[in-house]
C-alpha positions in Angstrom: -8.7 16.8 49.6 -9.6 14.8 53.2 -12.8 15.2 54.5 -10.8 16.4 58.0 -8.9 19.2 56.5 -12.2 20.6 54.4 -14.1 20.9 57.8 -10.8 22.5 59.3 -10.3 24.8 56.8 -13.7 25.7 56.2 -15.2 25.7 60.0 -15.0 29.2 60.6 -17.1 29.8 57.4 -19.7 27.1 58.7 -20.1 28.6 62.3 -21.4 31.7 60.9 -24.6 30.2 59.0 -27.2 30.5 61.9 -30.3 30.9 59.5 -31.0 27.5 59.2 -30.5 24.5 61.1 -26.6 23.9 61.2 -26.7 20.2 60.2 -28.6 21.1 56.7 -26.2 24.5 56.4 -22.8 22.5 57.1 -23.7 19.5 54.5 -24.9 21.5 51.9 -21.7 24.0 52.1 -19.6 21.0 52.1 -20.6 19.2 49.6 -20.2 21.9 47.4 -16.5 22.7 48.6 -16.0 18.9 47.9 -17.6 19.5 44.2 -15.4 22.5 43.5 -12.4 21.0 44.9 -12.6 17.5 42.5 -13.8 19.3 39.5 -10.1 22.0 40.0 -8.3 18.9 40.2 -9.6 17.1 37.5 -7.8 16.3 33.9 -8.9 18.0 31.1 -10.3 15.7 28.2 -8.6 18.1 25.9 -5.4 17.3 26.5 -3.3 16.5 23.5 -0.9 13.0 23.5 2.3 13.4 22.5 2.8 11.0 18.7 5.4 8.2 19.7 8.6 9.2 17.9 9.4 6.9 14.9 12.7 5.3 15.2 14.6 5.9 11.3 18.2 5.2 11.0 19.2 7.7 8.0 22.0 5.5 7.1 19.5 3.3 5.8 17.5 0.0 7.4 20.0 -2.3 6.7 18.1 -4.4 4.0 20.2 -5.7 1.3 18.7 -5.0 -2.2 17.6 -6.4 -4.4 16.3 -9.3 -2.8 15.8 -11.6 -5.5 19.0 -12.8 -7.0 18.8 -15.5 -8.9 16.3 -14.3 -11.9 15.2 -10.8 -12.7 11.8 -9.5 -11.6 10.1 -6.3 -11.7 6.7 -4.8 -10.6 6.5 -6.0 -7.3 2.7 -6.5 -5.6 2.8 -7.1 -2.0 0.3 -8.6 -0.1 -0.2 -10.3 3.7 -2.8 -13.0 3.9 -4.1 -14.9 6.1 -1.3 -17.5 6.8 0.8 -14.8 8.4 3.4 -14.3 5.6 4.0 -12.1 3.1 3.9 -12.6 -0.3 5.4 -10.7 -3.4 4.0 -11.2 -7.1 6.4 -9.5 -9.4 6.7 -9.8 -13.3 9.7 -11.5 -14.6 12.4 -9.9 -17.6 13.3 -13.1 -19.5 17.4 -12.6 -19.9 18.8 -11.8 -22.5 15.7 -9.5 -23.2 14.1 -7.7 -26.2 13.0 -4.8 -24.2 9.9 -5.7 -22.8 8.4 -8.2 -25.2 9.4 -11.4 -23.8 8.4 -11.3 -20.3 7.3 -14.0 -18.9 6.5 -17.0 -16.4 5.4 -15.5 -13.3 7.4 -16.6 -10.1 5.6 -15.7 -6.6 7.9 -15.2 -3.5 6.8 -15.0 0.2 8.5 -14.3 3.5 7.6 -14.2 7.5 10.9 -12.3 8.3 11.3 -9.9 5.4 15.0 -11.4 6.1 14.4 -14.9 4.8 12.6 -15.1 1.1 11.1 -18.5 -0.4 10.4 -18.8 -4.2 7.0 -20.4 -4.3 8.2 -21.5 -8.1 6.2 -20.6 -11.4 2.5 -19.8 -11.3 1.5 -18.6 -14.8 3.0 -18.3 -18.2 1.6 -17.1 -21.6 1.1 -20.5 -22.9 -1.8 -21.2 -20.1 -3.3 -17.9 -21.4 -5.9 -19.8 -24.4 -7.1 -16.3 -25.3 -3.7 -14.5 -25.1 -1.3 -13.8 -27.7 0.2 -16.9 -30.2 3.7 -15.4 -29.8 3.7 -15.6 -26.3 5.4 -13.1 -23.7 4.5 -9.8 -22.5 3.4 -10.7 -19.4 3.7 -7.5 -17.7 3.1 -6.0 -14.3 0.8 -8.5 -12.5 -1.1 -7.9 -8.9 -3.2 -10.6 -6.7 -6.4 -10.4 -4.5 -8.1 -12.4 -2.2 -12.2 -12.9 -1.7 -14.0 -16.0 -0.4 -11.5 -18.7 -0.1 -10.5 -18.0 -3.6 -6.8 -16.0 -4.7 -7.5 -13.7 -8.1 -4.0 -13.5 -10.3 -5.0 -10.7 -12.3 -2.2 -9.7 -15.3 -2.1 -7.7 -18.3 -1.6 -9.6 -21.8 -2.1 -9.3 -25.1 -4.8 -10.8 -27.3 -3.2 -10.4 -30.5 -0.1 -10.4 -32.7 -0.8 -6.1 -32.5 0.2 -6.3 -28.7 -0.2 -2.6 -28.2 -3.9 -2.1 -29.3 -4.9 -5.4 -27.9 -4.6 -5.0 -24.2 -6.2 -7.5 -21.8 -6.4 -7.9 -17.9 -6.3 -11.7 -17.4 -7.7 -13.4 -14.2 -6.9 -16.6 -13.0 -7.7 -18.4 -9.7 -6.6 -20.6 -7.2 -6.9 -22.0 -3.4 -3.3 -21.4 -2.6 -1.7 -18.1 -3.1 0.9 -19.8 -4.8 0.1 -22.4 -6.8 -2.0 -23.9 -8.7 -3.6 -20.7 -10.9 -5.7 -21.7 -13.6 -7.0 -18.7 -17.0 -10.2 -17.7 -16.2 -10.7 -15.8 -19.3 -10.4 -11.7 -18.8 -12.4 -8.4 -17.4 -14.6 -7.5 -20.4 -15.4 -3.6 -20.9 -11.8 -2.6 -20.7 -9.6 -0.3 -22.4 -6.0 -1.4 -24.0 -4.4 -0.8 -20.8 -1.9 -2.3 -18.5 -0.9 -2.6 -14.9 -3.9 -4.1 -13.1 -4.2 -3.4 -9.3 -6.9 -4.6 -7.3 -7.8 -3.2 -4.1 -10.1 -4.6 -1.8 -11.5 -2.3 0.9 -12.8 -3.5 4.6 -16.3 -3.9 3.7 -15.4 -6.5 0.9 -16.1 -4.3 -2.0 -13.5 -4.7 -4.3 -12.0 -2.4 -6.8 -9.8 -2.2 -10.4 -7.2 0.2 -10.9 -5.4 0.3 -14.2 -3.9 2.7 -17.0 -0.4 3.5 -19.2 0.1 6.0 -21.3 -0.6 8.6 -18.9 -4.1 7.3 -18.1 -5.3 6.1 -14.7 -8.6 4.8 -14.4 -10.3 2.7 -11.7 -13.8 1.1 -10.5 -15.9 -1.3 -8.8 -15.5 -5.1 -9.0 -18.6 -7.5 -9.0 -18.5 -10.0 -6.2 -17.5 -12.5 -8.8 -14.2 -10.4 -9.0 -14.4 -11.2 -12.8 -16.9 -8.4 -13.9 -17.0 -4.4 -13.8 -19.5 -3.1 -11.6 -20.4 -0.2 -13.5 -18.0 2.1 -15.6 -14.6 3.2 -15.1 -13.8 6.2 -14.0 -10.6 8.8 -14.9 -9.3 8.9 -11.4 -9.0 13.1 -11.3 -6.2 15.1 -8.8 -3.2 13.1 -9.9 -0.4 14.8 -11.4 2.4 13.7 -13.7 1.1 10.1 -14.0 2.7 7.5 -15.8 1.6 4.0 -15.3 2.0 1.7 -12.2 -1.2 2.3 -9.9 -1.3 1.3 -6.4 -3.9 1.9 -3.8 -3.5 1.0 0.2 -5.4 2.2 3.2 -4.0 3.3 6.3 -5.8 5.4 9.1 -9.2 5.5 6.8 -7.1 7.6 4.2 -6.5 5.8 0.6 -3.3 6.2 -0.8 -2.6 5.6 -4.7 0.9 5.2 -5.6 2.3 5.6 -9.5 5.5 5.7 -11.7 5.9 9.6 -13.2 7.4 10.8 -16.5 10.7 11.6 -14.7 13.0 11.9 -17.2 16.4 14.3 -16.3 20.3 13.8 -16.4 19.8 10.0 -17.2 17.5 9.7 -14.0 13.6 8.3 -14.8 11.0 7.7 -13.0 9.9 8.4 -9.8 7.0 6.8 -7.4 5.0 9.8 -6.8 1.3 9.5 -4.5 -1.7 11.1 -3.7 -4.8 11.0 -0.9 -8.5 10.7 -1.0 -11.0 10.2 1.5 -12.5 7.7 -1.3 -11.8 4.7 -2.9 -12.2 6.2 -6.5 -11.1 9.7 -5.7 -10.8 12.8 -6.0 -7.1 12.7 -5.1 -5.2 15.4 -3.5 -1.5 15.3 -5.1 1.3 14.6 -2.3 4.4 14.5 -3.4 7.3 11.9 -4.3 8.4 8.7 -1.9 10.9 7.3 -4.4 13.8 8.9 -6.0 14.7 7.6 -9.6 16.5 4.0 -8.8 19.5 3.4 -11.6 16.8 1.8 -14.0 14.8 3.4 -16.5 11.1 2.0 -15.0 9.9 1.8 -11.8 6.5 0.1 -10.1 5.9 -0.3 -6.6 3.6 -1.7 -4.0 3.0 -0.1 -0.6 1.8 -2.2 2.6 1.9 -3.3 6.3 3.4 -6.4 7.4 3.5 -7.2 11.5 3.2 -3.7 12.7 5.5 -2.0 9.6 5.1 -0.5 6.7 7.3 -1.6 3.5 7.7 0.3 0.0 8.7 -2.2 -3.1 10.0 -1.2 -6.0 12.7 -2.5 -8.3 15.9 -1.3 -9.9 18.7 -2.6 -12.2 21.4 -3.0 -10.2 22.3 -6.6 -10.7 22.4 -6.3 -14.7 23.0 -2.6 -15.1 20.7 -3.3 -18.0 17.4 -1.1 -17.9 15.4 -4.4 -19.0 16.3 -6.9 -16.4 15.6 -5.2 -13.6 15.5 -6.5 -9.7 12.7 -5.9 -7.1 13.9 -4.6 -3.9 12.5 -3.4 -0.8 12.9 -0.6 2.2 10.6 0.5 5.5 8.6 3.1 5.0 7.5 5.7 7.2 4.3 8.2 7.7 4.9 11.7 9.3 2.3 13.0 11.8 -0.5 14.6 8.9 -0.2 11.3 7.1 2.4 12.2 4.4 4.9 9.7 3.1 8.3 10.2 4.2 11.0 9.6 1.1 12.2 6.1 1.3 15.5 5.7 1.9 17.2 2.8 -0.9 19.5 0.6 0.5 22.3 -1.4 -2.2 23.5 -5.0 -2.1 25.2 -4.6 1.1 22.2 -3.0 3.3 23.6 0.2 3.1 22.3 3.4 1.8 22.6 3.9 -2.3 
């Protein structure tokens, strides 16, 4: 309010005071009309924003799935690194396929558009593996993590002829992250368990996820990113888990993602998640983000690329054969409380399945 319209307004009130000199009276009075007034007029710190509304299209985001057409790949692992792009390390169904058994040659693919992917070509097969399996193959689900200049492969193979009781989590290492990746052995101290994820949090502390078989177990990584850091842990508060652990960060929450036991009217799994306020848990069960695709697996990566969030998973529309499946990819979107929205699948054509 102006100074002239205070001593206006308030100048019969002032003419009154004749206790005290009438200089001291008129200043104190109106400085304290002038501390009332700004303090009325003042915004309150409590005042809620209003959340910017996401923009979804329901009919889908347009992206035409799967994007990988000229081989079959499942498993995705999405990551961003430093370069700017994005890359995707998915497993590869060898065609025509034995089931799973023959998997094989790991192909990494990378993009800066999400529009326009490059193969980066082959990285790994089981014959670099000295320690893996004589037959070769099953070269499942792999994941990729970065740490002082140095990119960690890490991928679940065999040791022995007995594939199913002899369970390793390989490592190998490059410069690039995507070429170059040379056997560095495996992670001692493990179970025989698959599906490898390896989640490195902001202050560089790295961790192991991994499981099958309805186990999910995770735990800390020595600097050396080779090593366990202690013992691994049963992650507790998940329900219905399968296999296919993934853990991602957003808003100081930690998010693991997994395939379920799904199995009804010819539909199977589903990509389920929970929340923790800790790297290792205790989860909080959430709910489902991906309906069954028209393949009998599913394994999918969850993260953030130029201001987005993207889900990856894969499907078997290409072959219509459950074992040569096709890795695809659709935005995905948080509500206000930090729940996943379902993500809406898109077919060949960018429309919604």
């Amino acid at each position: 309010m102006p100074m002239v319209l205070l001593k206006k307004l308030y100048q019969p009130v002032l003419l009154k005071v004749n206790n005290m000199n009438g200089k001291i009276a008129y200043t104190i009075l109106l400085t304290t009309l002038m501390l009332v007034t700004g303090s009325c007029s003042k915004k309150s710190n409590n005042t809620k924003e209003i959340p910017t509304p996401v923009i979804e299209d329901t009919k889908g985001d347009g992206f035409k799935n799967p994007f990988v057409t000229d081989i079959y790949t499942a498993d995705p692992s999405a990551h961003v690194w430093a370069d700017g792009r994005l890359y995707v390390y998915p497993s590869h169904d060898i065609d025509p396929p034995r089931g799973c058994d023959l998997m094989d040659k790991y192909h990494v693919y990378s993009t800066d558009d999400m529009v326009h992917w490059r193969d980066e070509g082959q990285v790994l097969q089981a014959s670099d593996v000295d320690w893996g399996r004589p037959e070769g193959g099953f070269m499942w689900a792999p994941d990729c993590a970065y740490k002082n200049g140095t990119y960690y492969l890490y991928f679940p193979h065999p040791s022995g002829t007995e594939w199913n009781t002899t369970w390793k989590i390989g490592v190998a290492t490059s410069k690039s992250p995507a070429k170059d990746f040379k056997s560095q052995g495996y992670i001692h101290g493990l179970e025989s368990l698959i599906d490898p994820c390896v989640f490195v949090d902001d202050n560089g502390q790295a961790y192991l996820y991994y499981g099958g078989g309805n186990i999910c177990k995770g735990g800390k990584l020595k600097d050396n990113m080779t090593e366990l850091d202690g013992e691994m842990k049963t992650m507790q508060g998940l329900t219905d888990f399968h296999e296919a652990s993934w853990v991602h960060k957003r808003n100081g929450i930690y998010y693991l993602s997994y395939a379920d036991n799904f199995n009804e009217a010819g539909k199977f799994n589903r990509m389920r998640y929970a929340t923790s306020t800790s790297p290792l848990g205790p989860w909080t069960y959430k709910g489902v983000y991906i309906d069954p695709t028209d393949s009998f697996t599913d394994h999918g990566s969850i993260v953030e690329f130029k201001g987005q969030w993207y889900a990856f998973y894969h499907n078997s529309s290409l072959s219509h054969n459950d074992w040569l499946r096709s890795i695809c990819v659709n935005k995905l979107y948080y509500n206000a409380d930090g729940t996943i929205r379902k993500v809406i699948q898109t077919d060949i054509n960018g429309v919604k399945k």
